[in-house]
N, C-alpha and C positions, 0 to 999 in steps of 0.2 A: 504494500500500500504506500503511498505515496505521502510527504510529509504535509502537515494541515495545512503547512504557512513555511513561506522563505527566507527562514532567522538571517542566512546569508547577505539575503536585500537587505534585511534591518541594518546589518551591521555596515553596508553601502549606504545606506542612508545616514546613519546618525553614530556610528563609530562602534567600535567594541567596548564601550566601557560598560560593564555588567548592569552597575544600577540605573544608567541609562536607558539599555535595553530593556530591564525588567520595568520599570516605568511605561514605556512605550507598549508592552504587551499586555500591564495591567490595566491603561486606558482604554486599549484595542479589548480587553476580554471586559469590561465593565459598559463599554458600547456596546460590543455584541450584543451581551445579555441584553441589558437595556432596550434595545431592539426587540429582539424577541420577544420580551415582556412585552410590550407595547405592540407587537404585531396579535400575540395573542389575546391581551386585554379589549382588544376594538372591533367593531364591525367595518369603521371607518375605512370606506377603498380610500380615497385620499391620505387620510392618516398612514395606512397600511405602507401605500405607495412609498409616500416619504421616507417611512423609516426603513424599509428596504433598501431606496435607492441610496442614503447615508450609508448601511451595513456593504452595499455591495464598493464601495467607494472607499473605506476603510478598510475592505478586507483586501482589494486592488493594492492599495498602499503595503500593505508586509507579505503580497504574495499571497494569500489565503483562498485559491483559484476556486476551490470544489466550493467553498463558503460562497464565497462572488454570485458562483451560478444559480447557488440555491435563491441568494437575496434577487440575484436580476430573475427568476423565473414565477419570486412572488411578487415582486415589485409588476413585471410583466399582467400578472394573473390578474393582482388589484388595479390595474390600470386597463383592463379588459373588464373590471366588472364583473370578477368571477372568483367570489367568497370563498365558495368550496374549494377550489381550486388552491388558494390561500392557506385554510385550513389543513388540505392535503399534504403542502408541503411543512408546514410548523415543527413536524418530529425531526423531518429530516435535517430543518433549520438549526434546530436544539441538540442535537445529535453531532454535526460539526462544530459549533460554536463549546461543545464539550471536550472533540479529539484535537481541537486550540489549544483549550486549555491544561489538557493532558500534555501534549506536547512543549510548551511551556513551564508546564512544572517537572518534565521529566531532562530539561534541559537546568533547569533550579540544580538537580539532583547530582547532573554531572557538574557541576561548578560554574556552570555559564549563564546565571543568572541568579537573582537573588527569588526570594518566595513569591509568587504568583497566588493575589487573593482569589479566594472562591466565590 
C-alpha cells in the first residue's frame, strides 16, 4: 500500500526540522478531522462542498493523493446535488484521514517527528 501522504514534500517544503514538521501534520490532521466533522454534521451541499474543497486543497499541499480524491469526489457529489452520494463516501473519508494519522504517528515512533495529537 502506498504511503497516506508525502513526509518527503513536507520536508521540501518547510525543512527537516522535527517540531516543525510535527506542527504542520498536527494542523493538517486537526483540519482533516475538522472537515469530516462538518461534512458529516450537515445536510448543507454548499456547506458540504466547501469543506471538501479546503480538505482536498490541504491534502494536495503534503501529498495526501488517495485523501484528495476522496475530498474532490465528495466535494464533486455535493456540488451535483447528490446527499447520498456524500454520505457514501464519509467512511471512506474517515478511514484515510485515520491511515494520516497513523502514518504520522508511526513516523513520531521512529524519531522523525515529535507526538501527533489524536
Amino acid at each position: 500500500m502506498s504511503p497516506a501522504y508525502d513526509r518527503k514534500r513536507l520536508i521540501e517544503l518547510f525543512g527537516g526540522d522535527t517540531a516543525t514538521l510535527a506542527e504542520i501534520e498536527r494542523e493538517f490532521l486537526d483540519t482533516a478531522r475538522s472537515v469530516h466533522g462538518e461534512i458529516r454534521g450537515t445536510e448543507d451541499l454548499e456547506t458540504i462542498a466547501r469543506a471538501a474543497h479546503r480538505l482536498k486543497g490541504t491534502a494536495g499541499m503534503i501529498g495526501a493523493l488517495t485523501l484528495g480524491r476522496i475530498a474532490d469526489a465528495v466535494e464533486r457529489a455535493a456540488k451535483g446535488g447528490d446527499l447520498p452520494a456524500v454520505r457514501s463516501l464519509e467512511d471512506a473519508l474517515g478511514q484515510e484521514v485515520a491511515r494520516v494519522a497513523t502514518q504520522a504517528a508511526a513516523d513520531q515512533v521512529r524519531g522523525r517527528s515529535i507526538t501527533v495529537a489524536e
